[in-house]
Every structure is written in C-alpha cells, then in structure tokens.
C-alpha positions in Angstrom: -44.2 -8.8 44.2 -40.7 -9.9 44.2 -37.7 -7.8 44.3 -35.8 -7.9 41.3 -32.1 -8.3 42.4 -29.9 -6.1 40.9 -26.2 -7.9 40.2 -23.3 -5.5 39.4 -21.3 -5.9 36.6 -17.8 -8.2 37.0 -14.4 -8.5 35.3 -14.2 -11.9 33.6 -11.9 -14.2 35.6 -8.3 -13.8 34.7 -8.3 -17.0 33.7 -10.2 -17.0 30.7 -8.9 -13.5 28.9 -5.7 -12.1 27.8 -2.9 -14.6 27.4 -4.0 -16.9 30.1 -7.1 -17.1 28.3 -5.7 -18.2 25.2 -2.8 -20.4 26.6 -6.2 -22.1 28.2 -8.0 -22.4 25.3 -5.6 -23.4 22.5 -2.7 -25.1 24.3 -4.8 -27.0 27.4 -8.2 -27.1 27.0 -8.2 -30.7 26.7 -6.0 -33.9 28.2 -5.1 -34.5 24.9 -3.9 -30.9 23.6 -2.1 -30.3 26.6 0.0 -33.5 25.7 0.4 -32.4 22.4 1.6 -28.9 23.7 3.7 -30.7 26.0 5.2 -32.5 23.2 5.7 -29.8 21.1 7.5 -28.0 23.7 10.0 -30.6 24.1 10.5 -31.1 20.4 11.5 -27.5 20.1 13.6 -27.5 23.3 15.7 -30.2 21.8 16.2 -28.5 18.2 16.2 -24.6 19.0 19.0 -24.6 21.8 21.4 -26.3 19.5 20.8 -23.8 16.9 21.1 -21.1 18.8 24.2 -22.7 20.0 25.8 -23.3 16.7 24.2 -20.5 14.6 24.7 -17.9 16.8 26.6 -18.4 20.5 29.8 -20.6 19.1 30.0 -18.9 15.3 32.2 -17.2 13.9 31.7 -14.2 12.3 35.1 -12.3 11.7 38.6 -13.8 10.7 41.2 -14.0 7.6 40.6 -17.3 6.6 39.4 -21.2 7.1 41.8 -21.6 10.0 39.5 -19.7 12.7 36.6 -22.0 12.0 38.3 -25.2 12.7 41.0 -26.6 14.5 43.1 -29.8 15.1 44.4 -31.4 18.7 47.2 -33.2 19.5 45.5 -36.2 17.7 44.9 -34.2 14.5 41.5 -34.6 15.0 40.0 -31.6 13.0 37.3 -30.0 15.5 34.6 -27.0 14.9 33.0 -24.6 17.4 29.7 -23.7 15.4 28.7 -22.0 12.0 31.7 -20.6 10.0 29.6 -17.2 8.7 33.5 -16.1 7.8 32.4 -18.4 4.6 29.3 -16.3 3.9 31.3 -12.9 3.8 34.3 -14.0 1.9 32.3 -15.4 -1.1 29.4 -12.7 -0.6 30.6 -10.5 -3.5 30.7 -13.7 -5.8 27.4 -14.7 -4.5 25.9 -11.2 -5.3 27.2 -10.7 -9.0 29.0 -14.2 -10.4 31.9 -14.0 -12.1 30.9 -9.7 -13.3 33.8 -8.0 -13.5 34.0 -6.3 -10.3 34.8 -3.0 -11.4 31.6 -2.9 -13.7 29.5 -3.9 -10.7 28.5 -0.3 -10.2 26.2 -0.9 -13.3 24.5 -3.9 -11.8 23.9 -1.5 -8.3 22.6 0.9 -10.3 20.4 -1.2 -12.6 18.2 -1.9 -9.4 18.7 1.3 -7.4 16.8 2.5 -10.4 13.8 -0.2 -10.5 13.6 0.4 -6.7 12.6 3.9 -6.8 10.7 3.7 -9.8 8.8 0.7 -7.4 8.7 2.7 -4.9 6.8 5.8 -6.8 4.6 3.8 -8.3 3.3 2.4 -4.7 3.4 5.6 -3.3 -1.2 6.0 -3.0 -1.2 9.7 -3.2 1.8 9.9 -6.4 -0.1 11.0 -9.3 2.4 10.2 -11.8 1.6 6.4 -11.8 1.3 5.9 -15.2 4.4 7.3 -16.3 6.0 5.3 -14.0 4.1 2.4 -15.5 5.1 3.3 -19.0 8.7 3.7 -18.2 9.1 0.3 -16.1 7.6 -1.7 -19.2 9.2 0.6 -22.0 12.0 2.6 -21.0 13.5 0.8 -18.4 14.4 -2.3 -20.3 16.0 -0.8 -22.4 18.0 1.3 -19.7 19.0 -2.2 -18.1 20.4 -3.7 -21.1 22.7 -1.5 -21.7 23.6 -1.1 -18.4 23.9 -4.9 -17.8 25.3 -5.8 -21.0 27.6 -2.5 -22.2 27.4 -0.9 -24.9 31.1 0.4 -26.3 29.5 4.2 -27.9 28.2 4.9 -24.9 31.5 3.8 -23.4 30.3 0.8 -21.0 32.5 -1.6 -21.9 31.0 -5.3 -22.8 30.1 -7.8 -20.4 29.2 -11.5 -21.7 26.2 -13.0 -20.2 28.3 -16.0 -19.7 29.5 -14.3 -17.0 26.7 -12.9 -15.0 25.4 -14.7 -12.2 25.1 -15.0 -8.4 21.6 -13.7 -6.7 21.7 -11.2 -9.5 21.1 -13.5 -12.5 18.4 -14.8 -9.7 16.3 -12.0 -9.5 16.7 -10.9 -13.0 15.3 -14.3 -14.4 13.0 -14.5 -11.7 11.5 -11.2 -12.3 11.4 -11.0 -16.0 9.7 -14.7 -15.8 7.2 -13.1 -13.7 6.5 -9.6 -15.5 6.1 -11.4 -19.0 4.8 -14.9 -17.4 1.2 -12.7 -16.1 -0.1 -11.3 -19.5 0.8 -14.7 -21.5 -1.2 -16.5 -19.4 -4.0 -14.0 -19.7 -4.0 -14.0 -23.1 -4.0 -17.8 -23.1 -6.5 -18.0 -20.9 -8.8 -15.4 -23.3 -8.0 -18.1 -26.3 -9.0 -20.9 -24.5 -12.4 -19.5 -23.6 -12.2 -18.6 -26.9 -15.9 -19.0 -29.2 -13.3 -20.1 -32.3 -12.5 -23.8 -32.4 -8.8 -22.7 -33.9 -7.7 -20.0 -31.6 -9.7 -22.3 -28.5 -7.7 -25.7 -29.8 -4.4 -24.0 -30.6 -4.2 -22.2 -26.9 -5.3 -26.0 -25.3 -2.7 -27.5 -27.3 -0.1 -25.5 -26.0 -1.2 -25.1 -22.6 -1.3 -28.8 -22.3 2.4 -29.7 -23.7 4.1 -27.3 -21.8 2.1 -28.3 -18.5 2.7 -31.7 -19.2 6.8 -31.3 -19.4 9.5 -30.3 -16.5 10.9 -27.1 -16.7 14.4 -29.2 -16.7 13.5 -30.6 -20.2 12.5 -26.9 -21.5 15.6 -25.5 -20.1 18.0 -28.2 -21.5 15.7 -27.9 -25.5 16.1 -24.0 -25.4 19.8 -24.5 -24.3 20.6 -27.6 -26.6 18.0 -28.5 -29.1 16.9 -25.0 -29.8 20.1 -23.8 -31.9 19.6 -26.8 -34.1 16.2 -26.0 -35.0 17.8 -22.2 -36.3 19.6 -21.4 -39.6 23.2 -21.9 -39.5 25.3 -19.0 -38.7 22.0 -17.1 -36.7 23.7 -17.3 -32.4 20.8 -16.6 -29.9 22.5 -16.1 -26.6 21.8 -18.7 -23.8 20.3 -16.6 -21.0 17.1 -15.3 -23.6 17.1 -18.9 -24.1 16.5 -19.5 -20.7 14.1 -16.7 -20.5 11.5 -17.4 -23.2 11.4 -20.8 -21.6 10.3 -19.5 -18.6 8.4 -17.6 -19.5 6.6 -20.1 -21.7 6.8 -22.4 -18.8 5.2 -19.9 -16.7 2.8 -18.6 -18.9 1.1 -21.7 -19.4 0.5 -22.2 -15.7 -0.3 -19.4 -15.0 -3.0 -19.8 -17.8 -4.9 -21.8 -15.6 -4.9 -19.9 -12.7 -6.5 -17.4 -14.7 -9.0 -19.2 -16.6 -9.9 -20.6 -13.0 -11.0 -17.0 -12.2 -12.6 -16.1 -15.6 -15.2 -19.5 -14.6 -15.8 -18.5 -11.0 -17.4 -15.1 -12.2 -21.3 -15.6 -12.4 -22.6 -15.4 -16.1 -24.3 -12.0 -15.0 -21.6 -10.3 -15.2 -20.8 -10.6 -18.8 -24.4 -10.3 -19.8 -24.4 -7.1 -18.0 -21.9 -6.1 -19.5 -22.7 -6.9 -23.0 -25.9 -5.3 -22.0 -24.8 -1.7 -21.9 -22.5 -2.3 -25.2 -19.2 -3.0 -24.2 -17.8 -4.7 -27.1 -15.2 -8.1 -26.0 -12.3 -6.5 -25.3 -13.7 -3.7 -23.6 -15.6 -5.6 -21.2 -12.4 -8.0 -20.8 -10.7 -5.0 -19.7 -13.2 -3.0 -18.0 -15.7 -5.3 -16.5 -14.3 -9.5 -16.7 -10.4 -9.2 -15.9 -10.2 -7.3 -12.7 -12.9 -9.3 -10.9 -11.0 -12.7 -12.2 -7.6 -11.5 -11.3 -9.0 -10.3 -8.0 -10.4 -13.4 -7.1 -7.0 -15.5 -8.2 -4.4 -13.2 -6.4 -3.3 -16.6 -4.8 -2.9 -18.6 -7.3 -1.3 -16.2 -9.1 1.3 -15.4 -6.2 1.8 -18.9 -5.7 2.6 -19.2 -9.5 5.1 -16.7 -9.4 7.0 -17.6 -6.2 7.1 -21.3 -7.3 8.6 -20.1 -11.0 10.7 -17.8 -8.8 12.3 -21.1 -7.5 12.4 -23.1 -10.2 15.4 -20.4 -11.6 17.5 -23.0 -9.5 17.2 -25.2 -12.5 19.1 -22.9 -14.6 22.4 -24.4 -13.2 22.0 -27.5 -16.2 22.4 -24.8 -19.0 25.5 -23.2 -16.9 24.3 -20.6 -15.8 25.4 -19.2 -12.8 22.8 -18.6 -10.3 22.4 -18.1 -6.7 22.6 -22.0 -6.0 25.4 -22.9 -8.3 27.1 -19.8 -7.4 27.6 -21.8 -3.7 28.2 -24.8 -5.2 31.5 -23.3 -7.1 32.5 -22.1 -4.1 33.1 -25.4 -2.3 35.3 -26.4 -5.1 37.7 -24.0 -3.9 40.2 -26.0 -2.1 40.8 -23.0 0.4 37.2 -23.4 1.6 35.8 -26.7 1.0 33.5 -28.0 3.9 30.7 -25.4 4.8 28.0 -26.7 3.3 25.7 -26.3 5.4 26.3 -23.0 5.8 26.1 -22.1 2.0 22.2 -23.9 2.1 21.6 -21.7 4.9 22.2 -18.3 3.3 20.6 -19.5 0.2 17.6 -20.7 1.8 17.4 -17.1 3.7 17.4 -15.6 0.4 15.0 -17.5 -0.9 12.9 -17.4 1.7 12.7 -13.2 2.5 12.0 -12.5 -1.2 9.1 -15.4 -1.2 7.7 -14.9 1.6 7.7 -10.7 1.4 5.6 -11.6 -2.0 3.2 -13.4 0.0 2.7 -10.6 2.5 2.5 -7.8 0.3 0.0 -10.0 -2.5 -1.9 -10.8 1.1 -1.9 -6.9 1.4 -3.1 -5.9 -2.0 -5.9 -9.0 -1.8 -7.1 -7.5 1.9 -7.5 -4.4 0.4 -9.1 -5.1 -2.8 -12.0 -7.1 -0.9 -12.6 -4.0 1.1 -12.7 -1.7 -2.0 -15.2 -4.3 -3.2 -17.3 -4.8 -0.4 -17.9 -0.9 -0.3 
C-alpha cells in the first residue's frame, strides 16, 4: 500500500490576499485593465493636484475684503493665487437666512434646534416615547414653526414677510415640507389608482398623468402667476404656500408611481391572505399591503425625494430667495463680483452632504428592514 503523504497547511501567497491581492485582481489582472488603471491614474494626477493647489495650498481663507484675493502688477494685470473662501464667509450669514432680519435670526436657529432633537428622540431605538414625538412633529410642531418663522405680534415676535426669507433656510424648509406632505399624497394616489371604482381610478390617472407630464418650472410660474387669477378678487394667498402646494403636488404625483410600483410587485397572496383572516381594505392596506410595498420601494422613494429636494432651485423664477439665487445676488454686489466659481462650489457642497446623507441613512433603514424580514 501506498503511503498517503501528508502536506501541511500554507499561508496563501502574499500576492493574492490583502491589498496586493486586490490591487491584482481589480486594477491588473489583465493587459487591458492595467491600461485602463494606468489611464485612470494619470487622469486624476492631472485634475487632483491643481485642486488641491487652488482649493486648498494657494486659498485664501482670512482677510477684510476682495483686495487679498487678487492683485495687479506693474502692467495692471489683475492676478489670483487660488480660491477666495474670504467670499464664502462674508456672505455666509446672507446665504444661511436671505434677507431675515438679523436680529430675528435667533427664531430661525431655534426653529431647527427644535426639529433636531425631536429627530433625534424619535431615532433614538430604545426611546419609548416615539409616538409622541410622532404626534408632535406632524401636529404641534407646525404650528410652533409658524409662529416662530413668521411672528406673531401678541406673542410679541415681531412680523417677518415671507418675501424676505431665503438663503439655505427657505432651502430646507421647502425641501422638507415637499417631502413630509409629498410621501402620503402619493400613497393615497397610488390607493385611487388601484382603485375597483372607475371614478376614483380615472380621477387619480388623470391627475397623475398632467402633473407628470408638465415641468415643475411651468407649476411654479401657474401657482405664482396664474393662480391668483383663478381666486376671487380681494382673497391674497401668499407666494411661498404657492410654491409649496405645487411641490408638493408635483411631488406627490411622482412619487405616486413609485408607490404603485411597490403595491404590483407584491404577489397576489398576500392580499388574499389577508382578506382571508378579515381584515377589511384599509386595514389590510395598513397592516398587511403598505409596509411590504414601501419596503420594497425605499429607493425610489429616496430618489424621489432627493431629486424634488433639488428641484427647490427652481424657485428662483417666482423670486424667491433660495440657496442658489441667494449666490447669485451676491455677485451683483460690486464689492465682490467675480467668484463664481467659488459660490457653485459651496452650493454644490451643500447640496451634496444633505443628498447624499439621505441616501446613506434610507441605505441604512433598507439594510435593516431586509434583515427584520428575512428573520
């Protein structure tokens, strides 16, 4: 009989774990990924370095006014060293709150300190006060943020015109009402176009399909122009609820989609077993239908709210003051005209860390959902 041979147990070559291993395998593995690797390396060695250089090594960050940005030789040539940031924290109060009186801007600070923590609570997994918290951001709160926002003389906050709120407050405040109120229209939308009646099933299709089938610029500029000759004559509906009923309209009729999307992926089993043990409609909608649907569509629904999120841009048209037309104002200013660039920059930062927390945390909530439903 043969002896077996007994081999001892190795270590993988170094080669082909850790990052070696995947540097190998992603980046080189064949003549033609290692060119494009190669290729990509070069592209970013040409753009990052001069970034770096004139975002960060040559910028300025500190001075009293244009003058330490730029300068002129004996030619009067006008020269820069890199990125004038110097722009960003002059106008940084005006690009927070608009034209709100700033000694009144304590009320917009406090408006969101208090939607923060209430956030905050109602995230918290072992608080088990949730649905106060619940009940107070979609009843009490607001109301709380009206009159904080928009004064009220008894209570001795002293009036502020809409006309004159803006910046990346009037951002996130249409923003976030477009999304709160945007979610349940489409659901109920969604519900009427399944719908076993012809009327309520035609009547939710109709409107679905018009306000799909316009821009948001042309519902913007009818709420802001059109609308107030549609109402009796004397009866004033200020501009910015205007603008947000037409977002949320707007919003509401995509997002109806999204969720009817989820309501037809669900397997027909699932409402007969549901109608099976009694659950009348509404009840099972709630119960049994809805969270599976909205479960399943937490990316279309995210991606529904960031893109209505940057569609507030749009506002500028009715003149209102947001975020973008906030920097846009400021390069009128004689004192300061020329930074461009650096105006797009900060706004596309903004933009960008509000979207793109959104997508982590909805990324979070779907990750954990799909374990909860898998166990």
């Amino acid at each position: 009989m043969e002896k077996k041979q007994i081999i001892e147990k190795r270590k993988p070559p170094i080669a082909s774990i850790g990052t070696i291993g995947w540097i190998k395998g992603n980046l080189f593995s064949t003549w033609y990924n290692s060119l494009f690797t190669l290729l990509g390396i070069y592209i970013l060695y040409s753009i990052i370095p001069p970034i770096v250089q004139w975002g960060i090594i040559d910028a300025v960050w500190s001075g009293e006014d244009r003058t330490v940005c730029e300068w002129y030789d004996e030619n009067k040539v006008k020269y820069r060293a890199g990125a004038c940031w110097l722009y960003i924290k002059v106008w940084f109060n005006f690009f927070s709150y608009g034209f709100y009186p700033d000694a009144e801007q304590w009320r917009v600070n406090l408006t969101f300190i208090i939607l923060a923590i209430s956030i905050a609570l109602f995230f918290i997994p072992n608080f088990k006060k949730k649905h106060y918290i619940g009940i107070f951001l979609f009843v009490g709160y607001p109301i709380i943020a009206f009159f904080l926002l928009s004064g009220n003389e008894t209570l001795g906050l002293h009036h502020i015109p809409t006309h004159k709120w803006g910046g990346a407050f009037l951002t996130l405040l249409l923003g976030g009402i477009g999304i709160v109120f945007a979610l349940p229209l489409g659901i109920v939308l969604a519900l009427g176009r399944r719908s076993q009646l012809p009327v309520v099933r035609a009547l939710c299709i109709m409107f679905i399909e018009f306000w799909r089938g316009i821009p948001l610029i042309t519902v913007l500029f009818f709420a802001s122009v059109m609308f107030p000759l549609f109402v009796p004559q004397g009866v004033d509906i200020d501009t910015l609820l205007r603008c947000i009923v037409g977002l949320t309209i707007f919003g509401g009729a995509y997002m109806a989609e999204v969720v009817r999307g989820g309501l037809q992926a669900l397997p027909k089993g699932q409402y007969e077993a549901a109608q099976a043990v009694g659950l009348g409609y509404w009840r099972m909608m709630g119960l049994i239908i809805m969270p599976q649907a909205l479960r399943i569509v937490i990316p279309g629904i995210v991606n529904t709210f960031i893109g209505l999120f940057k569609d507030t841009t749009l506002v500028a048209i009715i003149s209102l003051m947001d975020l973008l037309l906030a920097v846009f104002t400021s390069q009128a200013n004689p004192d300061w005209m020329g930074f461009p660039f650096e105006g797009y920059i900060f706004i596309a930062m903004c933009y960008w860390i509000f979207c793109f927390s959104l997508s982590r945390y909805s990324l979070r909530v779907e990750n954990k959902l799909m374990v909860a439903h898998q166990r």
